[in-house]
C-alpha positions as CSV (number, residue, x, y, z in Angstrom):
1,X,91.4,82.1,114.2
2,X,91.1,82.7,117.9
3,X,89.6,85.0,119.8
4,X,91.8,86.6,122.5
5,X,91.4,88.8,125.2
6,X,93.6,92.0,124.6
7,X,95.1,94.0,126.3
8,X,93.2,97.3,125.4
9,X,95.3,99.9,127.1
10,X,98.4,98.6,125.1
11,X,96.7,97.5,121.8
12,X,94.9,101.0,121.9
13,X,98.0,103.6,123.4
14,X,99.0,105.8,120.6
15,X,102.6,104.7,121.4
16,X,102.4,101.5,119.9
17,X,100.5,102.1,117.4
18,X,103.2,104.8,116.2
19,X,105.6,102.2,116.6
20,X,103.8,100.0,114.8
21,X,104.0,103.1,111.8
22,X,107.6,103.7,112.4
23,X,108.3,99.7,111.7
24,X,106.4,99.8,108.4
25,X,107.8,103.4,107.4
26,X,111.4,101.9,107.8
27,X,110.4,98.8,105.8
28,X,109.0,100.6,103.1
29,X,111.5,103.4,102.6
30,X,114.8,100.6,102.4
31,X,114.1,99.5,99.4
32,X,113.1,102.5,98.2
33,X,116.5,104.3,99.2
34,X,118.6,101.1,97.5
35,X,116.2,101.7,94.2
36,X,117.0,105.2,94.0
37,X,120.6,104.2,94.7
38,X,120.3,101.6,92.1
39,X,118.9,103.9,89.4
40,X,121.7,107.2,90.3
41,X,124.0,103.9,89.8
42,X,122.7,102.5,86.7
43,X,123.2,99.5,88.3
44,X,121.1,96.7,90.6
45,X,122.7,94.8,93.2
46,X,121.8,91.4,93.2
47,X,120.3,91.6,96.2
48,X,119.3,93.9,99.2
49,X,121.8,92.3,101.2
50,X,124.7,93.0,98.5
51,X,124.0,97.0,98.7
52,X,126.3,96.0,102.3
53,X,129.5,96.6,100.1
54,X,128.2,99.8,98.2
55,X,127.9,103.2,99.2
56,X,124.4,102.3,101.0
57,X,125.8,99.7,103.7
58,X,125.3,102.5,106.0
59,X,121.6,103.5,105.3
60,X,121.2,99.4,105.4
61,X,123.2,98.6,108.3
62,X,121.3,101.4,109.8
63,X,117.9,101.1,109.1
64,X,117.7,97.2,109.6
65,X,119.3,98.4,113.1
66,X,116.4,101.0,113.7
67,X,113.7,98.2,112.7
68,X,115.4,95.6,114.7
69,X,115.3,97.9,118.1
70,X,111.7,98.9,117.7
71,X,110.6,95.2,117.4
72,X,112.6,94.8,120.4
73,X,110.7,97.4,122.0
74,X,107.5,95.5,120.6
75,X,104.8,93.9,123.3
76,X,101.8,94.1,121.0
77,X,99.0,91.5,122.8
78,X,99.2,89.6,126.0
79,X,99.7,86.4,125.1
80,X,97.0,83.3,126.5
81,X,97.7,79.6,126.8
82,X,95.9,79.5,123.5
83,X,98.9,80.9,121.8
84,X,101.6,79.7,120.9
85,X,103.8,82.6,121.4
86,X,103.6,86.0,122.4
87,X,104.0,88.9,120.4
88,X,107.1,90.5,122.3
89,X,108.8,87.3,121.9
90,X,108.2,86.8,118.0
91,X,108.9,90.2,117.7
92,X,112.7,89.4,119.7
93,X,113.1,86.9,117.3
94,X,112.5,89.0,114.1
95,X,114.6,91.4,116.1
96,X,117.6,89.2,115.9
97,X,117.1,88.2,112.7
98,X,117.3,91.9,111.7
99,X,120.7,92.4,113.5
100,X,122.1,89.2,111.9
101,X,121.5,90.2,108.7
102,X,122.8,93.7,109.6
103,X,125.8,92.1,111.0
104,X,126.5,89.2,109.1
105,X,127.3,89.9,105.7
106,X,126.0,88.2,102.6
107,X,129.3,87.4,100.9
108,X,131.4,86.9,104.1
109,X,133.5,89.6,105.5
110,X,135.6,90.8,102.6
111,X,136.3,94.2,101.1
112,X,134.0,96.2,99.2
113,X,136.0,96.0,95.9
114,X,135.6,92.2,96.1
115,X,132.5,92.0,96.8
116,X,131.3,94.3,93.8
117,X,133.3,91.6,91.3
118,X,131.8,88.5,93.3
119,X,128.1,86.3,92.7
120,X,126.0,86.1,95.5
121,X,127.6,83.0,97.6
122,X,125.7,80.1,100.5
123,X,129.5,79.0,100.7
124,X,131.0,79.4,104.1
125,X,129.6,79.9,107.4
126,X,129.1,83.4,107.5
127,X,126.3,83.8,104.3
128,X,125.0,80.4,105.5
129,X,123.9,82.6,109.0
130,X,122.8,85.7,107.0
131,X,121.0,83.4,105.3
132,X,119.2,82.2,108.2
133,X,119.0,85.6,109.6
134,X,117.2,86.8,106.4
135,X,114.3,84.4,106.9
136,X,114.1,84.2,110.5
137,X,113.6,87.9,110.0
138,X,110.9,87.6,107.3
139,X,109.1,84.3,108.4
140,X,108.6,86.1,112.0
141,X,106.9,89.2,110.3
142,X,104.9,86.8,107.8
143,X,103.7,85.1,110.9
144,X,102.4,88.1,112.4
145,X,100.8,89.2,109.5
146,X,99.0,85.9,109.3
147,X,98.4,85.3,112.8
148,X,98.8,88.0,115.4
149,X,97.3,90.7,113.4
150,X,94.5,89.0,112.6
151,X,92.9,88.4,115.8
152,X,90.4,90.1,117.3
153,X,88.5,89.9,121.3
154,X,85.0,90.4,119.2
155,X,83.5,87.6,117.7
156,X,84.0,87.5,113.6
157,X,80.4,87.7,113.1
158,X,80.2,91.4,115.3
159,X,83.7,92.6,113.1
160,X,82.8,96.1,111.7
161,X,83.7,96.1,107.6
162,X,87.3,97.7,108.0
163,X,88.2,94.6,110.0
164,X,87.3,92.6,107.3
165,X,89.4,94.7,104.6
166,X,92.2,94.4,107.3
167,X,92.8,91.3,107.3
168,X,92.3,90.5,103.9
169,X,95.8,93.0,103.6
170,X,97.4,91.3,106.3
171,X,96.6,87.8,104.5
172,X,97.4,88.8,101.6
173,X,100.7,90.3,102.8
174,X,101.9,87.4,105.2
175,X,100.6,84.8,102.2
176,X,103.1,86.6,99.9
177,X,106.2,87.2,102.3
178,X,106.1,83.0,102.6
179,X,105.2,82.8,98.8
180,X,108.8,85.1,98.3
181,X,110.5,82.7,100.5
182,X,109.8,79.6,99.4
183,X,110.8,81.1,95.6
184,X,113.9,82.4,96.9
185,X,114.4,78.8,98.8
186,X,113.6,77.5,95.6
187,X,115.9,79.1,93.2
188,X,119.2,79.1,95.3
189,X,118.5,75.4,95.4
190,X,118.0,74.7,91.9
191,X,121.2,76.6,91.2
192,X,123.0,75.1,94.3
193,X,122.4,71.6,92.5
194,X,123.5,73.1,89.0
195,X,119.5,72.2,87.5
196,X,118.8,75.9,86.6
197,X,120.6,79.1,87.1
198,X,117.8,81.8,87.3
199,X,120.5,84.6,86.8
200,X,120.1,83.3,83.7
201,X,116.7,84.7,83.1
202,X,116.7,88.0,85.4
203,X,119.9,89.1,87.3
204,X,118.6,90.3,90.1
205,X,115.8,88.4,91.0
206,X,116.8,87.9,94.4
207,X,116.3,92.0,94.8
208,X,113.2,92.2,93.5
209,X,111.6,89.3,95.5
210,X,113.6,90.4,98.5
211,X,112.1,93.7,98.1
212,X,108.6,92.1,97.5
213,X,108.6,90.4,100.8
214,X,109.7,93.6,102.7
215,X,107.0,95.5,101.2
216,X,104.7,93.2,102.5
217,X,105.6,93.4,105.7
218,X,105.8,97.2,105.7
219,X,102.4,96.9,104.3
220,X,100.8,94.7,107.3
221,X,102.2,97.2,109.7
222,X,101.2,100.4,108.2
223,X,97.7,98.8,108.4
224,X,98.1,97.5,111.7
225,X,99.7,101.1,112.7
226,X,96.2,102.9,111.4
227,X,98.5,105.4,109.1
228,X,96.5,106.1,106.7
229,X,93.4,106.9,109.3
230,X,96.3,109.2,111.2
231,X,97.5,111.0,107.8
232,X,93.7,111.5,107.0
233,X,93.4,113.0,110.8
234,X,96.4,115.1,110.5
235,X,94.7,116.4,107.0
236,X,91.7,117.3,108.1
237,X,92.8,119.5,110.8
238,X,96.0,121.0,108.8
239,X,92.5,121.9,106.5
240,X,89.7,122.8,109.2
241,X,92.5,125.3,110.3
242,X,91.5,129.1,109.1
């Protein structure tokens, strides 16, 4: 893990450490919003993506939008020749990978009545590219959880003890965004070549480790944003108050 020189005034500004908070806050309320959906409903999509042609496209559409402009927005560390890439520009490319998913439905560009009747579908180009989107999206914010937010310009051995617990989390959560992945990769594959159709077992499965992976990500960045240190702050005055 290297050690790079930061750029203090950025890494440290409140702003970006708020936006950092806002990014995880989004990522953690979607799929809480399509599981409340899901239970009003009595019924699970088969995937995040497929809540597009439900009554929560909008909220999707929308907060996938809001996540993809504040990455956009994202500078983070300067970068160094020993990287190799910077911060803003990873967070671009999850940034895109947001808005295609947003933008490029999962089952092609059909009504909502057909797409409540239809199986989740890599046929045609359109899915192929939200497809791509989707993991583009995720794979960026697994890499900074394994890599950009682990850094630090202090050597290991000087790294106070909530440094450590730090990145443990942000292993932990970049480790299990790939781990989703790779499943997912997995699955569609096996059913693709007609070996094993996991439907089979669990119906939405694709939810659930879609839903996985974006909690992890949420999860590095709530760390990362120092939320729980600002609720505590924000508590302890709202008490200390007579």
């Amino acid at each position: 893990m290297p050690e790079l020189p930061i750029r203090a005034e950025e890494d440290h500004a409140a702003s970006y450490k708020g936006l950092r908070r806002v990014v995880g806050i989004l990522g953690f309320l979607l799929p809480v919003s399509l599981i409340v959906a899901a239970i009003i409903r009595r019924d699970t999509e088969p995937s995040i993506s497929a809540y597009y042609y439900t009554g929560m496209g909008d909220v999707l559409v929308g907060t996938l939008a809001a996540i993809a402009a504040f990455l956009g927005s994202y500078r983070g560390y300067v970068a160094t020749h020993a990287e190799w890439i910077s911060d803003h520009n990873l967070a671009r490319i999850a940034a895109f990978g947001a808005i295609g998913v947003a933008l490029l439905p999962a089952n092609g560009f059909i009504d909502r009545d057909t797409a409540a009747a239809a199986v989740e579908s890599t046929s045609g180009i359109v899915p192929k590219l939200h497809l791509l989107s989707a993991a583009v999206f995720l794979g960026s914010l697994g890499c900074f959880a394994l890599f950009k937010f682990t850094r630090s310009a202090t050597p290991k051995s000087e790294w106070p003890a909530a440094k450590h617990r730090n990145n443990r989390i942000y292993i932990a959560s970049g480790r299990t965004i790939f781990a989703c992945l790779f499943i997912i990769a997995l699955m569609m594959g096996l059913r693709e070549l007609g070996i094993f159709d996991p439907d089979t077992l669990i119906s939405d499965w694709l939810f659930w480790l879609e839903v996985i992976a974006v909690w992890a990500f949420a999860l590095s960045w709530l760390v990362k944003g120092e939320t729980i240190e600002a609720t505590m702050r924000v508590l302890s005055r709202a008490t200390d108050q007579p």
